[in-house]
KEKE-3310 file (N, C-alpha, C; in steps of 0.2 Angstrom, whole numbers, plus 5000, padded with zeros to 4 digits):
npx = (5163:5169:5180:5181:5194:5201:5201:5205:5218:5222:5217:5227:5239:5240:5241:5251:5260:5258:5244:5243:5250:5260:5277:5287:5290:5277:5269:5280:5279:5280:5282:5294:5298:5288:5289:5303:5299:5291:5301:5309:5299:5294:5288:5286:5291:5286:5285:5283:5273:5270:5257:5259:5250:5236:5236:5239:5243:5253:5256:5265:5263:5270:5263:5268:5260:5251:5239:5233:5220:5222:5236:5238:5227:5236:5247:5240:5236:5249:5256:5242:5246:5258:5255:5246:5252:5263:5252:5247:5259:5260:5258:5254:5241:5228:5225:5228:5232:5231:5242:5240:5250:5254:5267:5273:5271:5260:5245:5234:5225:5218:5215:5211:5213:5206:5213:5203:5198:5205:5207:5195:5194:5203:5196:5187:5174:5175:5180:5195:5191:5181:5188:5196:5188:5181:5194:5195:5188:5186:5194:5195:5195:5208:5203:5206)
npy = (5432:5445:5457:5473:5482:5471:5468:5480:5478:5467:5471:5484:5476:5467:5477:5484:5474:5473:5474:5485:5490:5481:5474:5469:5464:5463:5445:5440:5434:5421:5404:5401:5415:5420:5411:5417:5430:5429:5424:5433:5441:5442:5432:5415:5404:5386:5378:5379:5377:5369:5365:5363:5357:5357:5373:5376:5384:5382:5387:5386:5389:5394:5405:5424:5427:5416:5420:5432:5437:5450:5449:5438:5441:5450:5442:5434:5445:5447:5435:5433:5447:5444:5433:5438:5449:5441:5438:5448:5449:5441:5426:5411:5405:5397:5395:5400:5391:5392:5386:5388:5383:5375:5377:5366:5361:5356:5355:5368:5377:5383:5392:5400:5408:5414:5416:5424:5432:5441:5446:5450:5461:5469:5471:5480:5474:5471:5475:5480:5480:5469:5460:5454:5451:5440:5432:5431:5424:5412:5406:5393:5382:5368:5352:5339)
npz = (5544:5534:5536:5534:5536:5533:5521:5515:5520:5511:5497:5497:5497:5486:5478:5479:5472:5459:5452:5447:5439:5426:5426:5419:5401:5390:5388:5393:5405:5417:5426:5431:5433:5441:5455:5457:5458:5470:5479:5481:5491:5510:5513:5519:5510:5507:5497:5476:5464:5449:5438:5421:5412:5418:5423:5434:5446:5463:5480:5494:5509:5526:5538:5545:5556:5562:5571:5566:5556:5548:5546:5538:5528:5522:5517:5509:5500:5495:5488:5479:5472:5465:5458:5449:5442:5436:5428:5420:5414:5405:5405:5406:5413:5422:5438:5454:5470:5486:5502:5519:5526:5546:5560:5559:5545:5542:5532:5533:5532:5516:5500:5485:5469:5454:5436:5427:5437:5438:5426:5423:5430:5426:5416:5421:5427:5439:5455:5466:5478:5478:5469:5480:5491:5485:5483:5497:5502:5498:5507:5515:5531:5534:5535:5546)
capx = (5162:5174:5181:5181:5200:5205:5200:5208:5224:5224:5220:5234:5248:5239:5241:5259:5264:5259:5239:5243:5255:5267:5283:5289:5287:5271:5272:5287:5278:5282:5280:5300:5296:5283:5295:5306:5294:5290:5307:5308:5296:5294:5285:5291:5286:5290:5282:5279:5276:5265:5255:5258:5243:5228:5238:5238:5251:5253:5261:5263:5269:5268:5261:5272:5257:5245:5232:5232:5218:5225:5243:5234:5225:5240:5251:5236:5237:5254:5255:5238:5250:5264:5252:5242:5258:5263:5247:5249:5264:5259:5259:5247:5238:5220:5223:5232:5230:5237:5240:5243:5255:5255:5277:5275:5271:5252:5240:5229:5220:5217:5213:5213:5211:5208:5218:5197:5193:5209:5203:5187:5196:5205:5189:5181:5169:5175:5184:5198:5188:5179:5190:5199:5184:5181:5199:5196:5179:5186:5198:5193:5202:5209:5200:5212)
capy = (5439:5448:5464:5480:5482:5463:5469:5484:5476:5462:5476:5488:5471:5466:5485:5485:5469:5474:5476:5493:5491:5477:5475:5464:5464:5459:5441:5436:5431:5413:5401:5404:5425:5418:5409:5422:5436:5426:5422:5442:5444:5440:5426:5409:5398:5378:5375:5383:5373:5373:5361:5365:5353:5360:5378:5376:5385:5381:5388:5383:5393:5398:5413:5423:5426:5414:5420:5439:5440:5455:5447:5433:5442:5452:5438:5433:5450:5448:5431:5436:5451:5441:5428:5443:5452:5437:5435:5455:5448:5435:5419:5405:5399:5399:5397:5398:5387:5392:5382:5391:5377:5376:5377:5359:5358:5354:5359:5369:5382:5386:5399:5401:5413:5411:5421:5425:5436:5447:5446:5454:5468:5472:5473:5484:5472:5470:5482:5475:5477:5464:5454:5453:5449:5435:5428:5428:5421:5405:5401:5389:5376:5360:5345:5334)
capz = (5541:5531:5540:5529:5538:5531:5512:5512:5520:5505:5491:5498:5497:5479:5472:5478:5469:5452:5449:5446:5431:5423:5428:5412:5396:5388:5386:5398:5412:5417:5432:5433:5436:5449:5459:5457:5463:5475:5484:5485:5495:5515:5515:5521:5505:5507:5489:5476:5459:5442:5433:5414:5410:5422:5420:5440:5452:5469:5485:5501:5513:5533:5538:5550:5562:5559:5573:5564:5550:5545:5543:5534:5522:5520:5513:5502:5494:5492:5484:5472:5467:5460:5452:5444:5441:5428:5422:5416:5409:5398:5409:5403:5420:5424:5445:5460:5473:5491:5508:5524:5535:5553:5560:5558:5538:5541:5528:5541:5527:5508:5495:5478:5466:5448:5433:5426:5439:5437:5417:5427:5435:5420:5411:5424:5430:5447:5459:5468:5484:5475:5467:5489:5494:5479:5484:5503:5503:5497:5512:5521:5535:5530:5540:5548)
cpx = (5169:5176:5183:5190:5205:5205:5204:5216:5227:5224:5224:5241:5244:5242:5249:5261:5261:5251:5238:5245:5260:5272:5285:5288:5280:5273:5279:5283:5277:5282:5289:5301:5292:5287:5300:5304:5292:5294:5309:5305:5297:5293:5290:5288:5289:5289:5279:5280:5269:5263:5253:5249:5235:5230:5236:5243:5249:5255:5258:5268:5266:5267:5267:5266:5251:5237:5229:5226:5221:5232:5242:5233:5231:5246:5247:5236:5242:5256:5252:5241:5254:5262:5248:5246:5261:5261:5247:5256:5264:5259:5253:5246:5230:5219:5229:5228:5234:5237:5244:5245:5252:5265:5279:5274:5268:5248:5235:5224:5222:5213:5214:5211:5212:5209:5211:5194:5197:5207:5196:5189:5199:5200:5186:5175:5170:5180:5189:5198:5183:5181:5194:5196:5182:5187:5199:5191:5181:5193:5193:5199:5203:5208:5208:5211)
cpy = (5442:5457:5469:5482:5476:5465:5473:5484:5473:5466:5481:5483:5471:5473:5485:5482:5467:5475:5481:5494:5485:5480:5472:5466:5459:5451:5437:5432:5422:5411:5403:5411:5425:5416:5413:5427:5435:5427:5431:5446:5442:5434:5420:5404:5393:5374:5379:5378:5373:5370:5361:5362:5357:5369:5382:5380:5383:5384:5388:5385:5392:5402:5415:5425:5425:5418:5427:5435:5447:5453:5444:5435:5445:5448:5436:5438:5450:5442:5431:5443:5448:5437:5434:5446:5448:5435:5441:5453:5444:5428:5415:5402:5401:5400:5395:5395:5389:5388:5385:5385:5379:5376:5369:5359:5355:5356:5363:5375:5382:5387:5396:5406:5412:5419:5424:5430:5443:5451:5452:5460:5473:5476:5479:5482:5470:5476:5479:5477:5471:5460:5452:5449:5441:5430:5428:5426:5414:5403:5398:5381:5369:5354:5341:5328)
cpz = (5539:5535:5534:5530:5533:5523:5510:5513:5514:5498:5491:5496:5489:5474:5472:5474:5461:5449:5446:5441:5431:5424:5423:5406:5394:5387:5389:5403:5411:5425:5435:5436:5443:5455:5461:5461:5471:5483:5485:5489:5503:5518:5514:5516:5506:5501:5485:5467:5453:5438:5425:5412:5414:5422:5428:5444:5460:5474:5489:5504:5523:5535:5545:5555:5558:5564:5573:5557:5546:5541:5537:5526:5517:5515:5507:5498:5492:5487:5478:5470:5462:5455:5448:5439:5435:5424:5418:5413:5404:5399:5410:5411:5419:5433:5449:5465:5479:5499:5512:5527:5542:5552:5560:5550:5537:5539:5535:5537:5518:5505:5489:5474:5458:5442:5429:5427:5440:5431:5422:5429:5432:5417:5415:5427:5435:5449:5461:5473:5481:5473:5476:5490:5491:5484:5491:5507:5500:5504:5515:5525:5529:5536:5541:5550)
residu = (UNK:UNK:UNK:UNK:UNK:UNK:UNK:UNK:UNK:UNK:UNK:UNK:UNK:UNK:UNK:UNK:UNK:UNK:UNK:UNK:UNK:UNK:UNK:UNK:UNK:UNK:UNK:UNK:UNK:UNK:UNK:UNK:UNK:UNK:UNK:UNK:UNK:UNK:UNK:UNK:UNK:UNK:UNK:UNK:UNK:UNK:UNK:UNK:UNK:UNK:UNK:UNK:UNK:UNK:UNK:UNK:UNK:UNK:UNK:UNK:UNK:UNK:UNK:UNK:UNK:UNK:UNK:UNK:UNK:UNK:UNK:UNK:UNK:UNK:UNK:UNK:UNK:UNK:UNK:UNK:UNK:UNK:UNK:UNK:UNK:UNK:UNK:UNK:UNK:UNK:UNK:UNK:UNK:UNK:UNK:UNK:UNK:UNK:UNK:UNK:UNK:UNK:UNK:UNK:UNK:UNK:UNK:UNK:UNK:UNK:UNK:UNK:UNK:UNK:UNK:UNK:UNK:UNK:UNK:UNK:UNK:UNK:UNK:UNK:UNK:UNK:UNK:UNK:UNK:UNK:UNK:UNK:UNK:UNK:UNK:UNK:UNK:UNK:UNK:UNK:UNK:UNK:UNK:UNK)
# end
């Protein structure tokens, strides 16, 4: 179950990191700007990469405290800013793809969020307690 705390942590990091308004010009946003975005933030990312062809991004990072849901979510808002952030900029993708590590650099969780349901948020057909919710309803662990 999703805690009403956990939502409002990941739509407070989402809003910071640009759901609220472009930073770019229309049409700039690129997997380079994401990357970019990215390494300015806190997080400890070990991968971060971008399949022109499926229109896939990737990142794989380490949380800094795995056994917080709060922290957790928190980095998944920040992450889903900066990918939404260059989709408001013009950056051709359909989905992000993320993998929380362990300190070893073992898949141990992933997410995803697809660039559709921001399209949705825009639109007014989702909120973005609802689009949170969306993106932190697909984590699940990684078997091993």
């Amino acid at each position: 179950m999703i805690s009403r705390r956990r939502v409002l942590g990941t739509v407070s990091a989402v809003v910071s990191y640009g759901i609220a308004g472009c930073t770019e010009e229309s049409g700039s946003g690129t997997f380079a700007a994401f990357e970019s975005q990215l390494s300015e933030t806190s997080l400890e990312t070990t991968a971060v990469s971008h399949d022109s062809d499926d229109k896939t991004a990737t990142v794989e990072y380490i949380p800094r405290n795995a056994g917080s849901e709060d922290a957790l979510a928190d980095e998944i808002g920040t992450i889903m800013g900066v990918f939404f952030d260059q989709i408001d900029a013009g950056w051709d993708v359909s989905r992000l793809d993320g993998i929380l590590l362990t300190e070893n650099q073992e898949p141990a969780a992933d997410w995803y969020a697809e660039a559709e349901w921001y399209e949705q948020l825009q639109a007014g057909e989702l909120t973005p307690d609802e689009l949170s919710i969306q993106v932190l309803n697909t984590v699940s662990p990684v078997d091993s």
